[in-house]
VOKOLLO-887983 format. One record per residue (C-alpha): residue number from 1; x, y, z. Coordinates in Angstrom, 1 decimal, padded with zeros to 4 digits. Layout:
% VOKOLLO-887983
<atom num="NUM" x="X" y="Y" z="Z"/>
...
% end
This chain:
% VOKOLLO-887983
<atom num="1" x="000.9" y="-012.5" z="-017.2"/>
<atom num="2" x="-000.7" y="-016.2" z="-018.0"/>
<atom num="3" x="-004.3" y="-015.4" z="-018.4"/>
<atom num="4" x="-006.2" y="-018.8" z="-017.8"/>
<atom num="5" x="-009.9" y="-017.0" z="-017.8"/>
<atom num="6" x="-011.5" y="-020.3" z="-019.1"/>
<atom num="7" x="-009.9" y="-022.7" z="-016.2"/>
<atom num="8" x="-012.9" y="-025.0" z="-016.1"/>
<atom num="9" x="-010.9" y="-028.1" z="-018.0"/>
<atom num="10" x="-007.9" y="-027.8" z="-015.7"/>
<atom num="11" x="-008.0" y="-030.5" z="-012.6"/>
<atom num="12" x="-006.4" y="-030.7" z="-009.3"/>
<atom num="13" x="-003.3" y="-032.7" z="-010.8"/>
<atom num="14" x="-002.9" y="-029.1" z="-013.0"/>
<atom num="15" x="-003.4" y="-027.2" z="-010.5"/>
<atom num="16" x="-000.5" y="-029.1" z="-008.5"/>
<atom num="17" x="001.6" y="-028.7" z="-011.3"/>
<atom num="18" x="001.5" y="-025.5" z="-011.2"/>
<atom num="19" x="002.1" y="-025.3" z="-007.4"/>
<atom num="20" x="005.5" y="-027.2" z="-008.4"/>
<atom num="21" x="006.5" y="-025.2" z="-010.6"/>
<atom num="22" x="005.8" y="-021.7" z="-008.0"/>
<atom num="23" x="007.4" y="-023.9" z="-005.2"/>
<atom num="24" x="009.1" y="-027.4" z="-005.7"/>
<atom num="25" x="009.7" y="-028.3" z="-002.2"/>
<atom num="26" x="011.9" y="-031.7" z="-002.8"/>
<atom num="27" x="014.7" y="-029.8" z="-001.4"/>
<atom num="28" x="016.3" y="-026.1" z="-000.1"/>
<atom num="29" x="017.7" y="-025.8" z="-003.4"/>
<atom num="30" x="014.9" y="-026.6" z="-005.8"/>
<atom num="31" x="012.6" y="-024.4" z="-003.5"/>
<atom num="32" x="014.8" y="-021.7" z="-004.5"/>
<atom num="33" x="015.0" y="-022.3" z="-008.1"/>
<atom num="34" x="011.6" y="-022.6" z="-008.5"/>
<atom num="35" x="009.6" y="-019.7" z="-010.5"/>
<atom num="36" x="009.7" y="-016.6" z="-007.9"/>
<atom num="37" x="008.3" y="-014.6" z="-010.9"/>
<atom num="38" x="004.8" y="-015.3" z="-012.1"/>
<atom num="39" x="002.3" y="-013.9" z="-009.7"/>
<atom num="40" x="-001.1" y="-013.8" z="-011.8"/>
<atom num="41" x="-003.1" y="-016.5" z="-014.1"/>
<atom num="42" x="-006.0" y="-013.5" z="-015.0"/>
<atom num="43" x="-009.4" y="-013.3" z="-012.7"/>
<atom num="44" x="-010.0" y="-016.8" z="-012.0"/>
<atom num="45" x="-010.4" y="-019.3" z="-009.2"/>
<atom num="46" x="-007.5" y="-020.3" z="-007.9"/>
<atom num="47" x="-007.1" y="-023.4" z="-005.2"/>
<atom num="48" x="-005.7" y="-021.7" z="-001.8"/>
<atom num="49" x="-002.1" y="-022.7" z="-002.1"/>
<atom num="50" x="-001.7" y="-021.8" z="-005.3"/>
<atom num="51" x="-003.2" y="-018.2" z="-004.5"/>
<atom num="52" x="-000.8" y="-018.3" z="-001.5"/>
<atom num="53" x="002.5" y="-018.7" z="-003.7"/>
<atom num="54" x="001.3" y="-016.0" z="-006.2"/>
<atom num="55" x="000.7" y="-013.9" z="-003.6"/>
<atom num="56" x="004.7" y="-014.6" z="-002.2"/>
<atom num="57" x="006.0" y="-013.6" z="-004.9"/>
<atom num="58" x="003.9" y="-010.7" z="-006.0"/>
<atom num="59" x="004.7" y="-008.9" z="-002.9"/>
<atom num="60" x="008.4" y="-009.9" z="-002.4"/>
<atom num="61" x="010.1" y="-010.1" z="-005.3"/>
<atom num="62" x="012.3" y="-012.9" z="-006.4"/>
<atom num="63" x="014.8" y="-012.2" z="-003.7"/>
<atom num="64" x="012.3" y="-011.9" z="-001.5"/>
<atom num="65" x="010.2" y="-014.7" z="-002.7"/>
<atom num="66" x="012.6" y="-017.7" z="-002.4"/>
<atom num="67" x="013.7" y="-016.7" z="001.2"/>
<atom num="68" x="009.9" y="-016.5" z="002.2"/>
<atom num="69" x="009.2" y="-020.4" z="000.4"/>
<atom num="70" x="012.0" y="-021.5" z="002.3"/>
<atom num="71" x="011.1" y="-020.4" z="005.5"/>
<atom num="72" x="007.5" y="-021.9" z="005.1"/>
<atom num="73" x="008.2" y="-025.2" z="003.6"/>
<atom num="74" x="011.5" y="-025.8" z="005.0"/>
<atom num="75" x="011.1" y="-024.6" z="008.3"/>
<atom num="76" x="012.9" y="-027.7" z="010.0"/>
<atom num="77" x="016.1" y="-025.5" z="009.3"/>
<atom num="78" x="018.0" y="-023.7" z="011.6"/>
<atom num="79" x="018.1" y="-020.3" z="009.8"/>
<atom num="80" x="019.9" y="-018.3" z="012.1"/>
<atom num="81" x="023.2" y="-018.2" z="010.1"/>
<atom num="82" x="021.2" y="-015.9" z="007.4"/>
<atom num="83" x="019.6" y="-013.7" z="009.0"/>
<atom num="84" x="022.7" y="-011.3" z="008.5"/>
<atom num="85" x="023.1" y="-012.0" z="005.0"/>
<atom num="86" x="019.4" y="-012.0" z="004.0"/>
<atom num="87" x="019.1" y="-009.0" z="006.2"/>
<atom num="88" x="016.3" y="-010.5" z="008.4"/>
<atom num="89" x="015.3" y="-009.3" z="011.7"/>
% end
């Protein structure tokens, strides 16, 4: 758990770093090495995306997480060849 209670100082470029670090979408690969682990900064206000990839990776686990950030930012794919071996329906 990061706790960033006191967020007041941190600006929009911050807040976009941490977005890159929860979802670098420069490529399929870095999207799934990014961090599929952190899912909490404390009680504070979070910008939308950044709540959104929190969120991903809260509810589905690491696994989970970096087939669900592909999907959404990579979506130009044609994922059909995974759905067997990333058991998706």
């Amino acid at each position: 758990l990061l706790l960033l209670s006191d967020n007041s100082a941190i600006t929009h470029r911050g807040w976009d770093a941490f977005s890159a670090v929860l979802c670098n979408t420069s490529s399929v690969n870095n999207t799934y090495l990014s961090n599929h682990t952190l899912h909490s900064f404390g009680n504070v206000n979070l910008p939308p995306k950044l709540s959104v990839l929190l969120e991903v990776n809260f509810v589905a686990g690491n696994k989970g997480a970096a087939i669900r950030k592909i999907l959404l930012h990579h979506a130009h794919l044609d994922m059909t060849p995974f759905h067997v071996q990333w058991d998706l329906k």
